[in-house]
Every structure is written in C-alpha cells, then in structure tokens.
N, C-alpha and C positions, 0 to 999 in steps of 0.2 A: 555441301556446296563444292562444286567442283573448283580447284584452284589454280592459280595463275603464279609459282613461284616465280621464276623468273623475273616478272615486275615487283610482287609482294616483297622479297629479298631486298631490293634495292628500296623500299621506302621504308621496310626496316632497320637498314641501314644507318639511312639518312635522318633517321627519327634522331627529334630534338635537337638537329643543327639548324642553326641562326636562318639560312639562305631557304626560301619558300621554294616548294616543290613545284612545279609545274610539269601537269601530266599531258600529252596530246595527241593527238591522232584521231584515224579517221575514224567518222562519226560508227558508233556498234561494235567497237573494233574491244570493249570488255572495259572503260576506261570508271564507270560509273558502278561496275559491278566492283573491280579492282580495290574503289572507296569503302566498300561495304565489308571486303577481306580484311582492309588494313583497319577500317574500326573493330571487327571483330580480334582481331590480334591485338588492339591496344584495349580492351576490356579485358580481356585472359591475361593479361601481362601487367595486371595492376591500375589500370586507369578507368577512375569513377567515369559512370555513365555521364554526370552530369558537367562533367569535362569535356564532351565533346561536343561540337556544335557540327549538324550535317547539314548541309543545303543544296539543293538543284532546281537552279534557277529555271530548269525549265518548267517545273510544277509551278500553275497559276496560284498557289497559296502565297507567290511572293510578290506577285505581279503590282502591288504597291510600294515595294520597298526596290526597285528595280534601278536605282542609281545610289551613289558611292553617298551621297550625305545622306537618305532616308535609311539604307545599310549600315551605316554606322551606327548613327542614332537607336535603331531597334536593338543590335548588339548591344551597344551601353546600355537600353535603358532594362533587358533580360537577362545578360549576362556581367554579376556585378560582384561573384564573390572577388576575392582576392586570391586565386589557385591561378594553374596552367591551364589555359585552353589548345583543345587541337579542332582549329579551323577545315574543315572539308566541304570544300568547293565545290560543286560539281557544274559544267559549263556555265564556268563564270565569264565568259565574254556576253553572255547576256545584260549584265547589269552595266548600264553605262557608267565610263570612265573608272569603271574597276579596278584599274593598275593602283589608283589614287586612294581608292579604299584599301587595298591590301596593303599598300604601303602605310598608311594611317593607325593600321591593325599593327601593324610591330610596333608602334610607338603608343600606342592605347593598352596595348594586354600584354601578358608574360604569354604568350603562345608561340604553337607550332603549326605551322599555313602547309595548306596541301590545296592546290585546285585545279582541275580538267578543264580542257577546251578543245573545239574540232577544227580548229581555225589558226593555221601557221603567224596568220597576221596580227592576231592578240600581241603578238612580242616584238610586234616592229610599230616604227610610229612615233611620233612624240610623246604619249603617255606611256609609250617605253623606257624613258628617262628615269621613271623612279623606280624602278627596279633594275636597270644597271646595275650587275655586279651582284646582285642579290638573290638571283633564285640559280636553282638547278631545275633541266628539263630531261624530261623521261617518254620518249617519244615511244608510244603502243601502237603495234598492229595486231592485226587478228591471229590468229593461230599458229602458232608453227607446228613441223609437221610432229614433231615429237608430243606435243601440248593437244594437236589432236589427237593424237592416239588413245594420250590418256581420256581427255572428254569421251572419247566414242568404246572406252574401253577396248581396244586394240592390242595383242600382244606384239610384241617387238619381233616375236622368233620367224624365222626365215621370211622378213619381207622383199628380201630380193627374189623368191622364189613366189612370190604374195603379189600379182601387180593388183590387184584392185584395192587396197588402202591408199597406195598413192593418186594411183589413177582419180580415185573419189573425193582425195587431195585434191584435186588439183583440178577437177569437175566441177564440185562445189566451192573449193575453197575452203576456208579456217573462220567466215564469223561466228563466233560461240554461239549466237542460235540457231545456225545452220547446223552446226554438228551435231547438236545436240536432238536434232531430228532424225527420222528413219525415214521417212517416208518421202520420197526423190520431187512427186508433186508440191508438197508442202516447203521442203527445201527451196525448189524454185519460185516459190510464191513469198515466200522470206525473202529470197537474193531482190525481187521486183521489189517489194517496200523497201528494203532498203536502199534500191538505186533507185529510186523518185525520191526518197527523201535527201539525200547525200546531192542528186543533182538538183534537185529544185530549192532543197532551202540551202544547202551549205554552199552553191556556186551562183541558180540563177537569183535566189532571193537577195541572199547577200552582196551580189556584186552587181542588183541591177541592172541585169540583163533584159531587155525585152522582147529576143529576136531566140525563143527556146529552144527554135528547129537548128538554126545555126551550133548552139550547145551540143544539144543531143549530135549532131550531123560532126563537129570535132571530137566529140569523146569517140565514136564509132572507128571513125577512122584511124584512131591511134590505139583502140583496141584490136581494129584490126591489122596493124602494123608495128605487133609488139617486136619489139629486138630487130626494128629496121632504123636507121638512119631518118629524120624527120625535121623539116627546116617549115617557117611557116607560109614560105612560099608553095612548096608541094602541097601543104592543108589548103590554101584559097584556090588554086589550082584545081585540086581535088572536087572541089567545093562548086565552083565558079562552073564546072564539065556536068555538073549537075544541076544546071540552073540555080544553084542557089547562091546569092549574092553577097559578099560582105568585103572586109579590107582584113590588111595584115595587123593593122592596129587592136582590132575586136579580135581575132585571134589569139595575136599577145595578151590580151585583155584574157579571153578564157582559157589560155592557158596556164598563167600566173594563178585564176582563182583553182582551177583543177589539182595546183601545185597546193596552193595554200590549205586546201581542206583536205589533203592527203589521199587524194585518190590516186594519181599519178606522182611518179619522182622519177626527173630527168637524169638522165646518166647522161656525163659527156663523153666526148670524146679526147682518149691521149694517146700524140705522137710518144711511138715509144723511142724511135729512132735518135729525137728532137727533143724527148723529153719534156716535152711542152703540152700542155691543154690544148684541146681545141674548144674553140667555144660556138662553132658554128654544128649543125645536123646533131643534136643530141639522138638519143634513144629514150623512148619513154617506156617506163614498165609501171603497171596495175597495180595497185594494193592488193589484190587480192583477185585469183582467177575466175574464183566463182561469178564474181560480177561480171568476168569478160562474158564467160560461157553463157550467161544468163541476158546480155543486154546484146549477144550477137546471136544466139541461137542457134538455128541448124546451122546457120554460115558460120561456126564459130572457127572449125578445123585448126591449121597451124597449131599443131601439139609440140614441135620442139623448140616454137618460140615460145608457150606456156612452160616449158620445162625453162628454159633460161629462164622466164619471170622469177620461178619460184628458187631458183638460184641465187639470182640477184637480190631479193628480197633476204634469203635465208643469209647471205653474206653480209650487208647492210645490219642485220638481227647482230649478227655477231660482231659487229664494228669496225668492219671494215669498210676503208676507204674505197670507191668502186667504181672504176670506169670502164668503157670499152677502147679497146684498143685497136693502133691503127699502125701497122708493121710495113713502110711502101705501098704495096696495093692489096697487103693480104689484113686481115680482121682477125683478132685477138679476140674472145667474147666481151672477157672480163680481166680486167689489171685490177687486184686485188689489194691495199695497202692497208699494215696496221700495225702499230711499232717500229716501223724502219722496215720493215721485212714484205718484199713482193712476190706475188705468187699472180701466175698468168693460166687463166680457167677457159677452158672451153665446153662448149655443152651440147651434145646430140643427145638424140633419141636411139638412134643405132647409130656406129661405124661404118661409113663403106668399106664397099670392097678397094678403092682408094685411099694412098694414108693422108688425103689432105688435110686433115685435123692436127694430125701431130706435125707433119712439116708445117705447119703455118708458128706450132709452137719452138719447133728446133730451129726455127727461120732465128731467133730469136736469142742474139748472142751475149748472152750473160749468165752469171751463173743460178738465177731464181727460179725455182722452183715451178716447173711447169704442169699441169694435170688436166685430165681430163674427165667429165663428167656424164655418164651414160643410163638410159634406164634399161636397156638389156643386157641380160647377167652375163650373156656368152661373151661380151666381149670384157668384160672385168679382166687387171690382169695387169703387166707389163708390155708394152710397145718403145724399143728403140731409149729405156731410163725412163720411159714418163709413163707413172699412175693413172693407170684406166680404172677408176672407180664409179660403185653404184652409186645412183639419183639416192637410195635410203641411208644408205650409208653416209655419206658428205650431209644427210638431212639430221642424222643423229650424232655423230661424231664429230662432225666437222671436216676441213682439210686436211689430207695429210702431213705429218711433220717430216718425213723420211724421203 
C-alpha cells in the first residue's frame, strides 16, 4: 500500500486522546484509504481485530441504520464486550444527526472515535454544540508534490533540471487515483468523475441547487481567474454578458457550498501598509489543478496563476497563515504567517527582463523575510537580499530560513 505519513503521523499521534478526530476534505482527496492505513497500524501495534469497528456510510449495507438512534442501538446490541473500541467513521455526515451519536459513543463505550467527511458544514450548526471543545480536525488534500513523487515513484535528483514531474504536477494534479495512472487519457477520464461527482453531489445535491448551468458557469469562471481579485458582482456581471441569469444572493449561495466541500479556499486580502484585512475581492485558489486543467481544457492556459495555486496550497499544507497582499497599488502574492514570523512570496513562471517582482517586495519596509518563487532554474540565485528559489525546491523543503 502506498502511504500517506504525513496524515498517518498525526493520527498516531493523537491515538487514545479523550477528543474525537475529525478528518476532512475534499471528496477522493485519500480520506477513506487514510482509515484503512491507521487500522492497519492499530492491528501491528497490538490491537485485536475485534476492537475495531470500520464503517462507511456510504455503502448501502447501512442504509437502515442511517440516523444516530438506529446507530446506536445496532452498536450496543453487536459490540458488547467490556474492552476499548476504536470507532472509524467513514463520511459520517451521512447518518442523520450524527454529532448526537458520536457524542452518545463517549458516554456508552471506553473508545477512541475517528471519523471522515467532505463537507466543512458537518461542524457548524446547532448539532455542533455537542462537540464543542471535543474533537480535533485534520483537514486532507490530495497530493503534495513530494507524496507524489513517491506514489509515482519519482526520484528527487535534479528536478530542477527535470521539468516534466512538476509540470505533470501540476497538469494532473495530486488525486491518488490520478497518480497512480500512466496513461494521460485515463487520468482525464478520473479527473471528469471526479468533478461531476464532487459538483453534483457535494455542491448541487447538497445545497439544492436547481439552476446546474449557473454552478458549473461560477466554478468556470473562477477557474479561470485563479490568483485574480473576485467580488460577486464581477461573477453576475460575468454571467449576466452571457445571457445567463441569476442574483448576487445564489452566487453567495454557491460560493459558500464550493467553500464548504473544499473545492475552493478563498484567500483574502491584507493591507500591508494598514495592517488590516480586507474582506472585500478575495482570491480564490482550486484544490487541486488537475481539476482546473480538466474542467477547462484546451482553454485552460494561465500556467503562473496554476504555479501560484500550487504555492498557496503547498503553504496552507505547511500551516501557514496565507493571504495576499496589497502594498498602495502594488500586489504582494502571498503574506505568509505562522508563529509570529512573516514571510512575503511572490511567484513567476520566469523573471522579466524587469525587476518588478522584487521592487514590489523591497517596496516593503520591514525587516521580514522576502522571496521569491520561480520555475526556471536560470533565474535561481540572489537579486538585491532576496531569494530567488525553485518552484521544487520550496515544494520539498520549504521556505527559506536565511
């Protein structure tokens, strides 16, 4: 089996504390295979088979037991020794009022709760009340670019000299069945199920949409306006010039579920001057490129707003705080924060023959840590104190500390 430490590590971790796990993210993004890693490591580590209880709600074998009292109930009435159980969930927002059940489960058995879902809004709500305070969340995406390497068995040595790993990065994307293909038709025919299933059940079935064209016709557009500025007056606008009709309120509407099932995550915008948020034109960036590439096709182009995706995404992976930034009239990509410590990113595809990348960073007077992020080698280097480093390098290493 190929594996996922990074996640696996941390539910390691967290094995046998009080506070229930809660795993999430977008739908294929490895969330259910992950389950299958972390029982396999609690059988090797001492824990009888019959200690564990695995379920996924979405196999119809459960489809009777589909709300929190008929769930209970079949637990007591099959699971009755006196031992520790470890509960593994798998997209438990299926079962109705499930918060109510999981909470019932710490107070019915000596266990340890683990459970998935694709859906941000499981933890918000009034049935969020009984877990206040109680769980820890472990938010999953697909691949990073190091996690694919290993899936696709990729050596590390010279990929700055290598561009087709990233480049394929960043074509396809990181979802583990994608990588786990050779074959570029097959790949695309995986990225299309999985965006009909991710838009039609996790956004239009879910949030009761009935106007699909409008859906599909907003996702498009902010595909294709990665690492632009986006208010949802530009989207009706947009919209409205193409005869199709709708208001600002259905917009918010599908933007919020777009949020919620992790396809998109809005980055705002901060006065760095002002030191303040903006909360108006956020930037929205993709979970994952392959889907852009695949649900915009030939018209896909803009390759160094896909290079900032996979920036922002890769920065967000490592915990940082992430906004873009807004210097008077000049644009910062990324204000980076994480422990008190900021680091201001910028990201081309090449350098111009112009330094306006780095004056936009030297514009900027404080002493934090400025860089900049490239995917061609020839400009790696020094410019003026500020680190010109590669797109693989910041993908495996990280930021610079120097």
């Amino acid at each position: 089996m190929k594996q996922r430490p990074y996640y696996l590590n941390k539910l390691i971790e967290l094995k046998d504390f009080e506070q229930i796990k809660v795993i999430t993210g977008v739908r294929r993004s490895g969330k259910s295979y992950l389950l299958q890693l972390f029982k396999d490591h609690l059988l090797e580590n001492g824990v009888n088979d019959d200690q564990i209880v695995y379920m996924n709600f979405e196999n119809l074998i459960y489809s009777d037991i589909m709300d929190a009292v008929s769930l209970q109930n079949f637990l007591k009435e099959h699971y009755t020794k006196k031992q520790r159980y470890y509960f593994l969930f798998d997209e438990i927002q299926e079962v109705k009022d499930w918060q109510k059940l999981v909470n019932s489960l710490r107070v019915s058995f000596d266990s340890d709760i683990y459970i998935t879902g694709s859906n941000a809004s499981m933890l918000s709500g009034e049935l969020a009340t009984y877990l206040t305070g109680r769980f820890i969340r472990i938010e999953m995406q697909p691949l990073s670019f190091r996690e694919y390497l290993a899936f696709t068995e990729t050596s590390k040595e010279n990929l700055a000299f290598n561009s087709k790993p990233i480049s394929d990065y960043i074509q396809f994307g990181g979802f583990p069945s994608v990588a786990l293909v050779k074959n570029e038709s097959l790949k695309e025919n995986i990225l299309y199920e999985i965006s009909e299933n991710i838009i039609l059940r996790d956004v239009a079935i879910r949030g009761s949409l009935s106007d699909i064209e409008v859906l599909r016709r907003v996702v498009k557009f902010l595909l294709d306006n990665i690492g632009q500025p986006i208010s949802t007056t530009t989207i009706m606008n947009t919209l409205t010039s193409g005869r199709i009709k709708t208001s600002k309120r259905t917009i918010l509407k599908i933007l919020t579920l777009l949020e919620d099932a992790y396809i998109f995550y809005p980055c705002e915008r901060f006065d760095i001057r002002g030191k303040a948020r903006l909360t108006t034109t956020p930037k929205y960036y993709v979970v994952d490129t392959g889907l852009r590439n695949q649900l915009l096709g030939k018209f896909a182009g803009n390759y160094g707003g896909q290079l900032e995706n996979i920036v922002y995404l890769e920065l967000i992976r490592n915990g940082f705080e992430v906004y873009t930034g807004r210097l008077d009239s000049k644009e910062i990509d990324f204000v980076a924060v994480k422990d008190g410590i900021t680091k201001y990113v910028q990201v081309t595809y090449t350098l111009p023959n112009n330094t306006h990348e780095t004056d936009n960073l030297l514009a900027i007077r404080d002493n934090f840590q400025k860089i900049v992020i490239t995917q061609d080698i020839s400009n790696v280097g020094m410019i003026d104190g500020i680190p010109i480093i590669h797109i693989t390098d910041f993908l495996l290493n990280g930021l610079p500390t120097y």
